[in-house]
C-alpha positions in Angstrom: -49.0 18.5 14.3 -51.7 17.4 12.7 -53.9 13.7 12.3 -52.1 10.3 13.5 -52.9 7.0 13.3 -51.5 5.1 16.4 -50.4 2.1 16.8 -49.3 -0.1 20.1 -47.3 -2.8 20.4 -47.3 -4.0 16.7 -45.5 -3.0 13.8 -47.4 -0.8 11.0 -47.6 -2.6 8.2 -49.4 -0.8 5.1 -50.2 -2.1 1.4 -50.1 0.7 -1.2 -51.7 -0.2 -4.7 -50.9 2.4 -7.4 -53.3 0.3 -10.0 -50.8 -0.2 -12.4 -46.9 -0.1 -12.7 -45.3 2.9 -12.5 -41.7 4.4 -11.7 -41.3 5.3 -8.5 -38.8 7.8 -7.1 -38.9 7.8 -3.3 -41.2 6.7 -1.0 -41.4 8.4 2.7 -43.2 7.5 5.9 -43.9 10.6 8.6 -43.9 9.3 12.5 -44.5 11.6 15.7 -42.1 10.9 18.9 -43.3 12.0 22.4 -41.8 9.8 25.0 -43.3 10.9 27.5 -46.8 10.1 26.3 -45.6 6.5 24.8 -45.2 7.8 21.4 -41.7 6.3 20.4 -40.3 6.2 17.3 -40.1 3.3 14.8 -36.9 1.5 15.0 -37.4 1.3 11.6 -38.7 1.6 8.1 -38.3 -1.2 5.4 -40.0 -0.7 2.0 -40.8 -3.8 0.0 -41.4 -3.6 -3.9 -44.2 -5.9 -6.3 -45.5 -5.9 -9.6 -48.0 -8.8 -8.6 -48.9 -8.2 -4.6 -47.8 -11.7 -3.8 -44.3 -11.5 -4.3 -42.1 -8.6 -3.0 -39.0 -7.8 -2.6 -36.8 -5.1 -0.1 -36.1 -1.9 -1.8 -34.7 0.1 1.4 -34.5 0.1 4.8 -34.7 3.6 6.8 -33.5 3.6 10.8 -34.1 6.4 13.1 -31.6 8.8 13.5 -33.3 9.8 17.6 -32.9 8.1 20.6 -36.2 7.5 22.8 -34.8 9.5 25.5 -35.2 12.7 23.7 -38.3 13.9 25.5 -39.4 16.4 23.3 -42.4 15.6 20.9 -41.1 15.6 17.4 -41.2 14.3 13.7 -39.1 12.3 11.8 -39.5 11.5 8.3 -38.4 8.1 6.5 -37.2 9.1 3.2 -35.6 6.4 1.0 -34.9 6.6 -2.3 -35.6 4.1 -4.3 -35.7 4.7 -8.4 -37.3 1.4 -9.6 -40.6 0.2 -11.0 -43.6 -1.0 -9.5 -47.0 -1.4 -8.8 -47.5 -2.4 -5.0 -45.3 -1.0 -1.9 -45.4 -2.2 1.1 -44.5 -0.1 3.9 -43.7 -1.6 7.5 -42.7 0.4 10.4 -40.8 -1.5 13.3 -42.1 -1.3 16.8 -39.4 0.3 19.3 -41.2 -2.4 22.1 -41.5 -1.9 25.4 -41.1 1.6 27.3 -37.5 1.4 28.3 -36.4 1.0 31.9 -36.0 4.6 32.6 -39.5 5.4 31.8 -42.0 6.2 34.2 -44.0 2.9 32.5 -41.0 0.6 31.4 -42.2 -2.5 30.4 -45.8 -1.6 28.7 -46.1 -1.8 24.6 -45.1 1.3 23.2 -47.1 3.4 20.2 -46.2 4.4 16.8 -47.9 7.3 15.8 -48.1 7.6 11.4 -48.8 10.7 9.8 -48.2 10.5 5.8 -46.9 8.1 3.4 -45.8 9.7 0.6 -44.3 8.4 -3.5 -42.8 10.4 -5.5 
């Protein structure tokens, strides 16, 4: 595991100028998951597409595939393809929310913990 960048209680939302338009492949966002610490995963991933950074529009939307309750730390990566052109991606990770009811802290903001965003 290596550096994160948390986040609590608000989504992640990330602005990614490649200086020029250019084809992109597949875009992927990394997040760490350790309950017990707060760390939940994002509920989910949306990527958003723009040739001028004013206007964009939704190019994918990636869920997680693991449940909060799974107590051991892990990583999930957010891989969607997406096979257009583009200049600007926007990247925003959704907030689980609160700790859930059978957590030792139900009710406080959770974290998002980001690793890597990555375009192919």
């Amino acid at each position: 595991m290596g550096n994160w960048q948390g986040y609590q209680g608000k989504d992640v939302e990330v602005v990614l100028d490649m200086g020029k338009v250019k084809p992109v492949k597949q875009v992927s966002f990394g997040a760490l998951q350790d309950s017990r610490s707060w760390i939940i995963f994002p509920k989910a991933v949306e990527y958003w597409l723009s040739d001028d950074g004013k206007n964009y529009k939704l190019a994918a939307t990636i869920k997680t595939k693991i449940a909060p309750d799974s107590l051991e730390p892990q990583t999930q990566e957010y891989t969607a393809p997406i096979v257009k052109y583009s200049r600007y991606i926007k990247v925003i990770a959704k907030q689980y929310g609160p700790l859930p009811e059978w957590h030792e802290s139900k009710g406080i903001s959770s974290y998002i913990f980001a690793d890597e965003i990555t375009i192919e």
